[in-house]
C-alpha positions as CSV (number, residue, x, y, z in Angstrom):
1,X,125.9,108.7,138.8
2,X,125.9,108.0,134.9
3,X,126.3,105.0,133.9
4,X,130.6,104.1,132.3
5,X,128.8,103.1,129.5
6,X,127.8,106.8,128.8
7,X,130.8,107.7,130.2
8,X,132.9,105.8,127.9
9,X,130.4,106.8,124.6
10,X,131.1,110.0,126.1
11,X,134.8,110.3,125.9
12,X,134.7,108.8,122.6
13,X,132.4,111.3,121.0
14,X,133.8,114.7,122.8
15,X,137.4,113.4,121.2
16,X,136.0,112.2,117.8
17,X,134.1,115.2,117.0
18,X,137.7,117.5,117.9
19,X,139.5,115.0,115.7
20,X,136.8,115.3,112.8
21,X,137.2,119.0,113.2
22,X,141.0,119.1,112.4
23,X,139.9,116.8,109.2
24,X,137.5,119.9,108.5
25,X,139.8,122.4,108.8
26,X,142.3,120.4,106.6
27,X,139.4,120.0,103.4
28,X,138.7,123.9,104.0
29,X,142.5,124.5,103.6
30,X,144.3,122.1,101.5
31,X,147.0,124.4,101.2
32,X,147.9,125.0,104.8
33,X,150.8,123.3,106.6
34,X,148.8,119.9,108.4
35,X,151.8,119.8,111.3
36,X,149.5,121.5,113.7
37,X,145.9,119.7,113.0
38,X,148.5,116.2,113.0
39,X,150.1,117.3,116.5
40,X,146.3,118.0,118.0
41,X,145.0,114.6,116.5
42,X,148.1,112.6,118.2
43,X,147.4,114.6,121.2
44,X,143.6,113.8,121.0
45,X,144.1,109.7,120.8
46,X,147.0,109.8,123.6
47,X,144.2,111.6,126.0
48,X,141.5,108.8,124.8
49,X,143.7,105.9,125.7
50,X,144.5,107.8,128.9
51,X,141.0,108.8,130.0
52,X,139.8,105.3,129.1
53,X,142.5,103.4,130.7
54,X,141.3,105.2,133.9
55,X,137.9,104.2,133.3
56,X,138.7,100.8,132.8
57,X,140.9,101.0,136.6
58,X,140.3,98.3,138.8
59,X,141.8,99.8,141.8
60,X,139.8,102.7,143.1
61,X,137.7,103.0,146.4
62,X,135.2,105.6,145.6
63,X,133.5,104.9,142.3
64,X,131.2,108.4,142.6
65,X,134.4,110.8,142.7
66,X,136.5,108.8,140.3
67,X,134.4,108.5,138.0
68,X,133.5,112.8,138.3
69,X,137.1,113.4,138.1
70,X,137.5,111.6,134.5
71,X,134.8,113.6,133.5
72,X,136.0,116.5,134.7
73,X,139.5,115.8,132.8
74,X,137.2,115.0,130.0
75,X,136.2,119.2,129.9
76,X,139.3,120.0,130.5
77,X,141.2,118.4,128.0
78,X,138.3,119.0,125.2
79,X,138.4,123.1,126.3
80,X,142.4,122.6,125.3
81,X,141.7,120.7,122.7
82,X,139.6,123.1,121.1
83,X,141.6,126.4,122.2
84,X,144.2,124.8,119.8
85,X,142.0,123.8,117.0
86,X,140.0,127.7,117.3
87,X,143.9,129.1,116.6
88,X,144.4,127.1,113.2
């Protein structure tokens, strides 16, 4: 099993880089309408504070799987994430 502190670098990079990617597409567009890249941002920082609150649970029983399953959320919400930043 990785270690949370990966885990939690992790998490924090995934979601940084799709946040610094809305930023991107704002420069490359100064004239476009920033509601969308603002709504994926928010959504971006409410799934950080989510996924890390989960890592920082104190009441699980099996470490292995619950720590899989944040990472597989992780994917999951980074694959939406960037579905919704790719339609900009």
């Amino acid at each position: 099993m990785a270690s949370v502190k990966n885990l939690k670098k992790d998490i924090n990079y995934v979601l940084g880089d799709i946040i610094e990617e809305c930023y991107a597409w704002e420069l490359l567009n100064p004239k476009a309408d920033t509601k969308g890249t603002e709504a994926i941002i928010d959504e971006a920082i409410v799934a950080f504070d989510s996924l890390i609150d989960k890592v920082h649970s104190k009441s699980i029983e099996n470490k292995k799987t619950h720590f899989k399953n944040i990472t597989l959320e992780l994917e999951k919400t980074a694959k939406k994430l960037l579905k919704k930043v790719n339609k900009l």
